[in-house]
C-alpha atoms as one frame of an Amber mdcrd trajectory, in Angstrom:
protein
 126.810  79.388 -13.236 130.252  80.846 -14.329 130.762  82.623 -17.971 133.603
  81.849 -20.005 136.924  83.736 -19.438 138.255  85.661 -22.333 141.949  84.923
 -22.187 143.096  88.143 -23.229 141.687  89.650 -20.092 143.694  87.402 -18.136
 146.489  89.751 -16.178 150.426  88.964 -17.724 152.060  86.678 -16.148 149.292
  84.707 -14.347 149.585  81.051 -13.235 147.589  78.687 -13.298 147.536  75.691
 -11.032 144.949  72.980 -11.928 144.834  69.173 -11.167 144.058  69.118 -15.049
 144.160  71.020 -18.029 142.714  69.645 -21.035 143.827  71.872 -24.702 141.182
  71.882 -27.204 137.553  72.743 -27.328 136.101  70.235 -29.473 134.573  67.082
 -29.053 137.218  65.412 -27.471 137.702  68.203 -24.735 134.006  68.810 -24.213
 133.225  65.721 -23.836 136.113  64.862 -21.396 135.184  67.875 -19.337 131.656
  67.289 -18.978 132.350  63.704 -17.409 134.744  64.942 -15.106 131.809  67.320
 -13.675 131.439  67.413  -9.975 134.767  65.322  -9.453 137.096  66.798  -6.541
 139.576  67.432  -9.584 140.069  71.083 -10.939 139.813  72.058 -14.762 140.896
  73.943 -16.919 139.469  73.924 -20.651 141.574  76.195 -23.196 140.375  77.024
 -26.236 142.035  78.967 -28.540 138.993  80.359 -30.545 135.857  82.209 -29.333
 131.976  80.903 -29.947 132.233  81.635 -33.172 134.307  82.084 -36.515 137.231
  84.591 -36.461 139.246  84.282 -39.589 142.338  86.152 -36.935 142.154  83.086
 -35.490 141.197  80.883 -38.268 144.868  82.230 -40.283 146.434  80.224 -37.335
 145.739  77.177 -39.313 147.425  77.798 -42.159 149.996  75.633 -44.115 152.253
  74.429 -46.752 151.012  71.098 -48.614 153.239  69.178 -50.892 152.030  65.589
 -52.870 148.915  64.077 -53.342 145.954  67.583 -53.934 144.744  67.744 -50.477
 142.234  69.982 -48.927 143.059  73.453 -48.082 144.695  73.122 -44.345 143.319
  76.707 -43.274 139.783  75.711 -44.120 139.348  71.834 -43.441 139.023  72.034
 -39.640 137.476  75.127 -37.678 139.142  77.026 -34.643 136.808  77.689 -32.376
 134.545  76.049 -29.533 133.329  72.747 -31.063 136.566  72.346 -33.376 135.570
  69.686 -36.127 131.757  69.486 -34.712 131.220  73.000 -36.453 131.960  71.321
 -39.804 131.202  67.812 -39.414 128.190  66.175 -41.529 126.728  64.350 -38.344
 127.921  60.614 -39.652 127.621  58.229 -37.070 129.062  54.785 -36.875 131.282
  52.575 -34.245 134.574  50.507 -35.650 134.248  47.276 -35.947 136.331  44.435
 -33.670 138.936  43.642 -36.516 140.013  47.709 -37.303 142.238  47.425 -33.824
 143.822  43.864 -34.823 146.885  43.118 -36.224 146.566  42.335 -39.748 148.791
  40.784 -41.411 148.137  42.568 -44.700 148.254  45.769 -43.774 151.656  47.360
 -42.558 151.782  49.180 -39.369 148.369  47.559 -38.007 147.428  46.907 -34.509
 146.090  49.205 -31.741 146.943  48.649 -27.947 143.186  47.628 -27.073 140.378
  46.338 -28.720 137.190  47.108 -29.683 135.739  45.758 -26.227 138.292  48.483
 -24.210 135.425  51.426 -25.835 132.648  49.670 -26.202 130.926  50.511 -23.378
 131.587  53.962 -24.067 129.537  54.449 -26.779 126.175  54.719 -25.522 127.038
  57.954 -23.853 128.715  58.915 -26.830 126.051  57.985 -28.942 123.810  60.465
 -26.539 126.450  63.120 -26.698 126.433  63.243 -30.653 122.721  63.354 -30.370
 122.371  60.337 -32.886 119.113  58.912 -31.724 117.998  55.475 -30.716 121.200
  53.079 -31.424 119.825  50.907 -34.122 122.996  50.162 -35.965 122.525  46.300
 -36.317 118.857  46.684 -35.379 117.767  48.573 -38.135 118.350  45.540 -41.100
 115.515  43.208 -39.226 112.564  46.140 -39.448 114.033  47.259 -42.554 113.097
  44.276 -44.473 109.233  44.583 -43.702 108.716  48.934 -43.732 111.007  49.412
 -46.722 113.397  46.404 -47.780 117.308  46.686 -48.220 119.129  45.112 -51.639
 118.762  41.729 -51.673 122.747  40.710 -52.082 123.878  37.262 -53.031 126.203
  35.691 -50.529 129.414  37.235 -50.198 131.370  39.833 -49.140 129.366  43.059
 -48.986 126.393  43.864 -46.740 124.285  46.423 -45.932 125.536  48.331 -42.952
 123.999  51.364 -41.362 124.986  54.976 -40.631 123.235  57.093 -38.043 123.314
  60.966 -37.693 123.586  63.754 -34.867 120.769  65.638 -34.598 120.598  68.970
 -32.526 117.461  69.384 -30.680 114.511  71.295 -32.077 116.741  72.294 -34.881
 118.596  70.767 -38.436 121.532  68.062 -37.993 124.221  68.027 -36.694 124.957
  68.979 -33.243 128.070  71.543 -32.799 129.700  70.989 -29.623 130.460  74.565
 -28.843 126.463  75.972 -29.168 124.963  72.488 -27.838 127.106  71.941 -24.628
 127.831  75.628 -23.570 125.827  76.110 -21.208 126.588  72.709 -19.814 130.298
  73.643 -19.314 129.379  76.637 -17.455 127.482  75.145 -14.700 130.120  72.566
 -14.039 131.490  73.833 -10.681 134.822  72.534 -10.922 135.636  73.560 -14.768
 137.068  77.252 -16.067 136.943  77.891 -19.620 139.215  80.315 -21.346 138.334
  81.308 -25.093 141.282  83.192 -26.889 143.698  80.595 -25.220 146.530  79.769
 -27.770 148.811  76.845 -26.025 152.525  77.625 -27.687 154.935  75.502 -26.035
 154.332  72.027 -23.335 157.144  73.019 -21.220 159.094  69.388 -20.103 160.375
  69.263 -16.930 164.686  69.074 -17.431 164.535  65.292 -17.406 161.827  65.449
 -20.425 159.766  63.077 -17.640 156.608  65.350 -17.303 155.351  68.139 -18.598
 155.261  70.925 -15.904 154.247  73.948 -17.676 152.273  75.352 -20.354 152.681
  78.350 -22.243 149.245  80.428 -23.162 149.351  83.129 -25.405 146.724  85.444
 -27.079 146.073  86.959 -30.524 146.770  90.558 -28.422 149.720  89.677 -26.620
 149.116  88.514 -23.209 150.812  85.776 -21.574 150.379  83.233 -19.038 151.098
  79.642 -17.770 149.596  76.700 -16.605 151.487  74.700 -14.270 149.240  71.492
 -14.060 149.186  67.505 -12.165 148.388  66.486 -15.467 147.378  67.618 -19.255
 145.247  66.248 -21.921 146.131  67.236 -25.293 142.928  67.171 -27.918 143.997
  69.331 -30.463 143.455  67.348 -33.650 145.949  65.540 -35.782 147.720  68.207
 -37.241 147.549  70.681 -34.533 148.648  67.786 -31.499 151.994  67.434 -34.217
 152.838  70.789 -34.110 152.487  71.437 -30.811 154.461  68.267 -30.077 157.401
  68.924 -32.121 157.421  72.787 -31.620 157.847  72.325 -27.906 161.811  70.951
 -28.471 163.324  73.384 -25.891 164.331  69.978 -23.882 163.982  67.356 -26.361
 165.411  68.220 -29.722 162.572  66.469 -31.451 160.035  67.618 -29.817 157.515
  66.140 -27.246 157.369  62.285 -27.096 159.029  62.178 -30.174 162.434  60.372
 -29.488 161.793  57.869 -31.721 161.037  60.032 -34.647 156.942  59.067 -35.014
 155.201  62.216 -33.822 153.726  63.732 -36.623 153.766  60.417 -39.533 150.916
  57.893 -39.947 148.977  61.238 -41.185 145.967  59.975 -42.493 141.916  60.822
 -43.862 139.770  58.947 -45.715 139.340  59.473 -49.363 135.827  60.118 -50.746
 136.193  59.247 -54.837 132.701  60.803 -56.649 130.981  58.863 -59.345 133.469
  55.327 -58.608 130.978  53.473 -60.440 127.424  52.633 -61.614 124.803  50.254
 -59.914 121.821  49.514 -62.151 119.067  47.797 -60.377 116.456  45.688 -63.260
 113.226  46.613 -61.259 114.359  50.501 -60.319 113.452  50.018 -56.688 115.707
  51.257 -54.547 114.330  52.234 -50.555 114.773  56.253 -50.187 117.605  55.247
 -47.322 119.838  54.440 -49.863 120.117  57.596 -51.081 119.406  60.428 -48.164
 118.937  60.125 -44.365 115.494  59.218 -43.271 114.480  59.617 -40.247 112.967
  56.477 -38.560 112.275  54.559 -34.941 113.961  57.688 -32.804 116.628  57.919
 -35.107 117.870  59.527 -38.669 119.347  56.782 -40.616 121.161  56.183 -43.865
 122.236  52.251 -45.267 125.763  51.960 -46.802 127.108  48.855 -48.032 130.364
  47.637 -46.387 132.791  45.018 -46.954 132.469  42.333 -43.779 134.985  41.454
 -41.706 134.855  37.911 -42.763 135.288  39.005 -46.233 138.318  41.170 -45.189
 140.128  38.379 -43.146 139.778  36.035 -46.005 140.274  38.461 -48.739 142.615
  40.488 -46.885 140.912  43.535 -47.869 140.555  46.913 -46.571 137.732  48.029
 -45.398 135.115  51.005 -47.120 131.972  52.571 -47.313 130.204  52.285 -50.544
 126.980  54.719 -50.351 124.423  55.210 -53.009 124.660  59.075 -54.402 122.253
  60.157 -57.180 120.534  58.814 -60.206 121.581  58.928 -63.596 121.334  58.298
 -66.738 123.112  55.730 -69.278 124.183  55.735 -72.394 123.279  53.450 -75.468
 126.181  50.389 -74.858 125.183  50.932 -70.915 121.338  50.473 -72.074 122.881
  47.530 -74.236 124.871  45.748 -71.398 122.033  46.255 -69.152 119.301  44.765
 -71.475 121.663  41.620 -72.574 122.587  41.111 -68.653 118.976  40.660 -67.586
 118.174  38.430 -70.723 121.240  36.055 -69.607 119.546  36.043 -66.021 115.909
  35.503 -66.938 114.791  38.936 -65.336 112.438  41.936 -66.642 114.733  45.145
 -67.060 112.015  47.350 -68.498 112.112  49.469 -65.434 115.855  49.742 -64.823
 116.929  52.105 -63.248 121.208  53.169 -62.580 123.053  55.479 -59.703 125.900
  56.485 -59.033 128.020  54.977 -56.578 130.475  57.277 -53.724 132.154  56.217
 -50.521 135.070  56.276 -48.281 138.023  54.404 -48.463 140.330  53.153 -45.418
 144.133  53.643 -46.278 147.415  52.000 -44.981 148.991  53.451 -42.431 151.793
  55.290 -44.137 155.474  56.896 -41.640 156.055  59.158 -44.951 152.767  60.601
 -45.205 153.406  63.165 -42.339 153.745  66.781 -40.115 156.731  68.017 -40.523
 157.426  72.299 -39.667 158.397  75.333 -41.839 160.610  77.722 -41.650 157.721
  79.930 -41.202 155.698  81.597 -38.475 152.513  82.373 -37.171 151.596  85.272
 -35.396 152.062  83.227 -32.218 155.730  82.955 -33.044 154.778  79.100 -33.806
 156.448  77.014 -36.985 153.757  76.552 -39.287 153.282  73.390 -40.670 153.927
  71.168 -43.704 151.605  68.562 -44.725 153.267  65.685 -47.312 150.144  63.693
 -48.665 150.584  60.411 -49.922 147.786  58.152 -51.302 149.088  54.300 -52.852
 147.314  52.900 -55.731 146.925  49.397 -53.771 144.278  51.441 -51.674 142.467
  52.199 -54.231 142.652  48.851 -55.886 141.328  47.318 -52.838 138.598  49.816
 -52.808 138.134  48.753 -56.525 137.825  44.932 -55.781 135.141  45.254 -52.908
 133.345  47.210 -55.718 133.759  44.480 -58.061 132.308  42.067 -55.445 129.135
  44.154 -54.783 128.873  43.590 -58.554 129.244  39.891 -58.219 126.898  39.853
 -55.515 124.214  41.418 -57.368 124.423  39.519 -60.595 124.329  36.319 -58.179
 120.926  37.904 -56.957 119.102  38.885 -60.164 118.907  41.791 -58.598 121.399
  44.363 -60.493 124.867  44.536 -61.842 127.983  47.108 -61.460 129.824  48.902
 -63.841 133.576  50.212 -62.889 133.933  53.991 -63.729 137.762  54.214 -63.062
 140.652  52.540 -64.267 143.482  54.675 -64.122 145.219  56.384 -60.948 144.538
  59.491 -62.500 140.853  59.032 -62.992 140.737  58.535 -59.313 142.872  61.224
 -57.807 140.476  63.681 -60.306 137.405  62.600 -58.842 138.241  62.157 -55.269
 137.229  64.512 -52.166 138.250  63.932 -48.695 136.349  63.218 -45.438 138.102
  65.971 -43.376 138.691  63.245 -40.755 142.236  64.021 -39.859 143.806  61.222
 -38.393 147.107  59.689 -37.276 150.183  61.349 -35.836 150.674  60.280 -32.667
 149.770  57.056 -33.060 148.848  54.375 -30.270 151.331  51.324 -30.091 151.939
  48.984 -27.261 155.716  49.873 -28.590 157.605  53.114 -28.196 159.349  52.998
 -31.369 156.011  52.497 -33.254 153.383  54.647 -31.612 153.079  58.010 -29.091
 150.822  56.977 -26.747 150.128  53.332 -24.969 146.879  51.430 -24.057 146.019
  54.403 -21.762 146.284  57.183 -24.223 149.320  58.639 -21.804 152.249  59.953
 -23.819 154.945  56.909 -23.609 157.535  58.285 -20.898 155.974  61.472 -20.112
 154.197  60.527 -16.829 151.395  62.918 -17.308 150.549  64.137 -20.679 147.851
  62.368 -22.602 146.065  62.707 -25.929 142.572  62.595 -27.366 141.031  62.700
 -30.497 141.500  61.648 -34.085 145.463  62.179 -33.807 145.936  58.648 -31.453
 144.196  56.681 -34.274 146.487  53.572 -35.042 144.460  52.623 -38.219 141.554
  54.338 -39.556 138.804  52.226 -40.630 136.465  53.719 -43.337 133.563  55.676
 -41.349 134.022  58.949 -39.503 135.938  59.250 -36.712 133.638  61.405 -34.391
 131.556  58.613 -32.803 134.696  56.885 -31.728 136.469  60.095 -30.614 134.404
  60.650 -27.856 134.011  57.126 -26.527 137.645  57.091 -26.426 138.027  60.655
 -25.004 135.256  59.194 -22.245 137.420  56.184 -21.338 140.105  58.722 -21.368
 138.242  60.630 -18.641 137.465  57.403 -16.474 140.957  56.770 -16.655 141.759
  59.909 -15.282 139.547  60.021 -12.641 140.915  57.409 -10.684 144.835  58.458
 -11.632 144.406  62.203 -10.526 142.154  61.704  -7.534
């Protein structure tokens, strides 16, 4: 078993000369590295943060942010081994077929794969998020006799299910960095340096293939990597920077001679309080409203637009989750009472809740990573975030709402009432998922994405990306699930180019 390497013991001036070097500790990296274990190939894993927080290193993060109120950039993602996994909430769910389609309603749509290109990547992925038994369409069938779901008229909505990482013998979720430690040390043919700061993918003079890399430390040591091939997982907004920071042969940066590195920047709103359900009876299954954990798994139901309903509708899609109860007041009583008279039902025991979710947005070229004028301690540009969010999002978000209200009404079951009209009332109650997304988009087409079918950086024969930041549209459930089946077909992919 090898220990980590803290970079900043690493002598000045050292090169490196791996088969691979993958940049970034978190999910996507880990997970790579562990399924290139025991190849012939030789690793390299930099991390630029330790095992643990170090706000030093954290500062690196920091940002300007202009537009739509956005999360803090310094404290929305988390640099050190693990990356997002330190922070994440352990939501677990794959994309469905139609999020990689072309779709003719929304702008910019249309990965170069489909669904079926991952999908057998995410049992191990499933096992690598530690998310249980994979019950995702399983679960409705037992559901209905243990503890039902909502009866829905037909129609658009149905009850979909989320799953959750669990660490072992401990609380959800599972952080890459203290889960798989240990795992990356035994790996014979993987090094691991913490304290590793990449500043510059040095292109070769005919911008073809990236021949060296640039490491630098917090306490000013230096050293290169001169790699076969390099897999950037860095995150949206870090992958951006890097890319167009590194301009010492290309002008705009890395891969970005068509001007799309750093746009398509993208999360998923999370509006509060979007509306009230009432259901007449008050019954409501405790999955509804927190994670339960059942048949090898820790479940949670949301209800989600289908894809037949988006195709016909030509609707985004979302997540509408149950949040807490409340209370209403006299005219809600009143609509509530006169509802369940018009439908023939008892509404003695009503009881109402508050509805939350996620939203999926439109890809957007002016909602983007641009960099300042300013520097980090690295001597790298900090960044500049423009946030963008377009009412028709939200409006679609509003009609799938409005059809979960239909459906209910249809099924005597309950009714909806809309909370927010205005833009305003949205943009004051909305949070964000933290899944940072977009940026170096993947597109069958130079001009419109970063990266092709195979994740490799279009013309640059051997860089590639992982993670969030190759997302060509961004569904509405968290990203992490996906990252690391894609990050695994990544690795395949690699295996039998490098060996």
């Amino acid at each position: 078993m090898s220990a980590f390497i803290d970079a900043r013991t690493v002598p000045e001036g050292t090169v490196l000369t791996p088969d691979l070097v993958i940049i970034g500790g978190g999910p996507a990296g880990i997970s790579i590295a562990l399924a290139l274990a025991n190849t012939n190939l030789k690793v390299v894993l930099l991390e630029s943060g330790g095992m643990s927080f170090e706000a030093p290193t954290q500062d690196l993060y920091n940002g300007k942010k202009e537009g739509v109120t956005y999360l803090g950039l310094q404290a929305s993602r988390m640099r050190f081994l693990g990356g997002g996994t330190n922070i994440w909430g352990g939501w677990s769910r794959p994309m469905d077929p139609i999020e990689f389609e072309e779709r003719a309603w929304m702008p910019h749509s249309g990965w170069p794969f489909g669904l079926e290109a991952i999908k057998p990547y995410y049992p191990r992925a499933q096992v690598l998020c530690e998310a249980g038994e994979w019950l995702y369409e399983k679960a409705e069938n037992w559901s209905q006799s243990e503890m039902p779901t909502l009866t829905l008229g037909e129609g658009g909505v149905a009850n979909r299910w989320f799953e959750f990482s669990r660490m072992r013998g401990s609380v959800l979720p599972t952080h890459f960095g203290e889960r798989y430690a240990e795992d990356l040390k035994k790996v014979r043919n993987l090094t691991t340096y913490l304290h590793a700061n990449v500043t510059r993918l040095g292109l070769a003079s005919n911008g073809a293939k990236i021949d060296e890399i640039d490491v630098a430390t917090l306490t000013g040591r230096h050293f290169k990597v001169k790699p076969k091939a390099a897999v950037l997982a860095t995150g949206a907004i870090e992958t951006a920077r890097l890319m167009l920071a590194s301009n010492d042969v290309n002008k705009a940066g890395v891969g970005n001679e068509n001007d799309v590195v750093g746009r398509y920047f993208a999360d998923h709103p999370i509006p509060r309080d979007i509306a009230t359900m009432v259901l007449f009876d008050g019954k409501l299954a405790p999955y509804y409203l927190n994670p339960q954990e059942m048949h090898g798994a820790i479940l949670r139901t949301g209800l989600f637009p289908s894809e037949k309903y988006r195709r016909s509708a030509g609707r985004l899609d979302s997540s509408i989750t149950v949040e807490t109860p409340t209370k209403l007041d006299d005219l809600g009583k009143a609509a509530v009472a006169q509802t369940a008279k018009a439908l023939g039902v008892e509404s003695s025991h009503a009881m109402a809740f508050t509805l939350g979710g996620g939203c999926e947005v439109t890809p957007d070229p002016d909602c983007r990573i641009t960099l300042d004028t300013a520097r980090d301690p690295l001597g790298m540009p900090r960044i500049k975030l423009s946030m963008k969010l377009s009412d028709s999002d939200l409006n679609h978000f509003r009609e799938t709402l409005k059809e979960l209200g239909r459906q209910l009404l249809v099924s005597r079951v309950g009714m909806v009432r809309l909370n927010m009209k205005e833009r305003s009332q949205w943009l004051n109650g909305i949070d964000w998922g933290n899944h940072h997304m977009g940026t170096a988009r993947a597109h069958v087409d130079p001009k419109k994405g970063v990266v092709d079918a195979d994740l490799k950086v279009h013309g640059i024969a051997n860089l590639f990306l992982a993670g969030s930041s190759v997302y060509t549209t961004y569904g509405a459930v968290n990203p992490t699930l996906s990252i690391v089946a894609m990050a695994l077909r990544l690795a395949d992919h690699l295996k039998g180019k490098l060996k």
